[in-house]
N, C-alpha and C positions, 0 to 999 in steps of 0.2 A: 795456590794462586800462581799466575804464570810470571813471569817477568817481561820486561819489554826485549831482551837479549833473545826470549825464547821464542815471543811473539814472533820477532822479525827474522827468525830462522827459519819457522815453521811459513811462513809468508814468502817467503825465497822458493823454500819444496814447492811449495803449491804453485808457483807463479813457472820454475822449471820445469815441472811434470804438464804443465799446461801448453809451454810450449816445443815438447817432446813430441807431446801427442799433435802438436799441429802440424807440425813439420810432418811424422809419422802419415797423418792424413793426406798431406798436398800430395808427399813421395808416390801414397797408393793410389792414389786418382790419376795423376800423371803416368805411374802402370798403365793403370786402366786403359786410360784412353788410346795407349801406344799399344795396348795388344788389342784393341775394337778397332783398328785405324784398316787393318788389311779386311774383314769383315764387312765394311763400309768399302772400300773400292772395289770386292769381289760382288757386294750385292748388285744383283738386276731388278731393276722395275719393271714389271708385266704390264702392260695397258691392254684394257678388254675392248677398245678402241680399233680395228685396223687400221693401219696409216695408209693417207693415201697414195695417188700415183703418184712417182719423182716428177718436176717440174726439169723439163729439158731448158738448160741454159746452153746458150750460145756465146763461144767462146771465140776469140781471134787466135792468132801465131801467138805459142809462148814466148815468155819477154825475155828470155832466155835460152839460149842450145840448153837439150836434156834438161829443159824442166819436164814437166807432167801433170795435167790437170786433173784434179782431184776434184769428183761430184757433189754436186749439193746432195743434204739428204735432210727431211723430216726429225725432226726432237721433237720428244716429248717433254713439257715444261712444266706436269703437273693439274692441266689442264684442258689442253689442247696440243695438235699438233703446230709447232715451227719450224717455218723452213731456214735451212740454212746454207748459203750462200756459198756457191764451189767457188775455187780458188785457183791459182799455178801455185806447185811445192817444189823445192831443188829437194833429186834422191837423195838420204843420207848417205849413198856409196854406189858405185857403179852398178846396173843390175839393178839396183830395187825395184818391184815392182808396187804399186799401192793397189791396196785392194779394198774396195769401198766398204762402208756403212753400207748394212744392210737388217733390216727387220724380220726377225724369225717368229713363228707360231710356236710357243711351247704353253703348255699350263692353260690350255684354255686362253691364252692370251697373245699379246706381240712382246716381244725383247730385241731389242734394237743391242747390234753386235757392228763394235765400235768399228770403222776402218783401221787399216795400223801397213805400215810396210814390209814386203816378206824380202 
């Protein structure tokens, strides 16, 4: 027969080992997720769709010396194409130049290659 000193020892193990292992699980999932994270920004979306022509906007004087208007371009949302709406950007440093959004043919498909400043 047990006793109750022994009971509530063996109930302590079981109650620590239990959250050993949980801890243990949050720890590895939160890995997880932290090495999927570059996998998920580096993937591209192929759409079998081609996108269509750019929609020419008409801009004024920027609202600023040395800013630089940056084109709208087409996203893909999953469903369809949306446009989206150019803007004026200040360079992040003298010299930059931006270079648009633009949509490639690979894979049988379009992959949209993001603008960025060179």
């Amino acid at each position: 027969m047990i006793n109750r000193q022994e009971k509530a020892f063996r109930f302590r193990q079981i109650e620590t080992t239990e959250v050993k292992n949980s801890v243990k699980k949050t720890f590895l999932a939160g890995l997880l997720a932290l090495c999927l994270t570059p996998a998920v920004a580096m993937a591209q979306i192929i759409v079998r769709i081609a996108p269509p022509a750019p929609i020419v906007e008409v801009h004024e004087h920027p609202p600023h010396p040395g800013w630089v208007w940056v084109d709208g371009y087409h996203r893909w949302d999953g469903h369809r194409y949306v446009w989206v709406k150019g803007y004026w950007a200040h360079p992040p440093h003298p010299g930059a130049v931006w270079v648009p959004h633009r949509w490639e043919q690979r894979n049988g498909g379009w992959v949209l290659i993001q603008g960025h400043w060179r």
